[in-house]
C-alpha positions, -999 to +999 in steps of 0.1 A: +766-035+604+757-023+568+748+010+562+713+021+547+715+043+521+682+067+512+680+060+477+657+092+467+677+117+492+709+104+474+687+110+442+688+144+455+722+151+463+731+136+423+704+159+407+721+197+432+757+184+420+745+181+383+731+214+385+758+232+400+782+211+374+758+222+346+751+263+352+787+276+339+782+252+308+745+268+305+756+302+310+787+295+281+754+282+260+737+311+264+766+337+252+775+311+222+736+315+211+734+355+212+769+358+193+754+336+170+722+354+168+741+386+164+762+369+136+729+357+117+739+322+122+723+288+126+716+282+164+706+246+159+735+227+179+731+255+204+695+252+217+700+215+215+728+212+238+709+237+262+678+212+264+708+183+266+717+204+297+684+212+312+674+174+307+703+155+323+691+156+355+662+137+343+686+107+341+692+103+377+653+094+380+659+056+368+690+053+385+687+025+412+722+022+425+745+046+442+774+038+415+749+048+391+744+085+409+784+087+417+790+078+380+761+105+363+781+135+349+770+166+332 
């Protein structure tokens, strides 16, 4: 007997693991951008690998297999 799989509650599970892989990177981000800030220099690469962060759990959204979520990394 094959077992169902709930696509969106495994959605879920992908997008908590991303976030939990994410925050130390995101908290490293934000101490790289106020030593830069406090250094007078460009911020640029910073602030976009922040919103690279904050956005990768939009990926899981058009994911439609599970190899797909098991694969997704931060």
């Amino acid at each position: 007997m094959p077992v169902n799989i709930n696509i969106d509650k495994a959605k879920d599970i992908t997008k908590d693991r991303l976030r939990a892989d994410r925050k130390p990177l995101l908290e490293a981000q934000d101490v790289a951008f106020q030593r830069a800030l406090e250094d007078g220099a460009d911020t640029t690469a910073i602030v976009a690998e922040k919103q690279r962060l904050r956005d990768i759990t939009d990926q899981v959204d058009t994911m439609t297999t599970t190899d797909e979520l098991k694969a997704a990394t931060v």
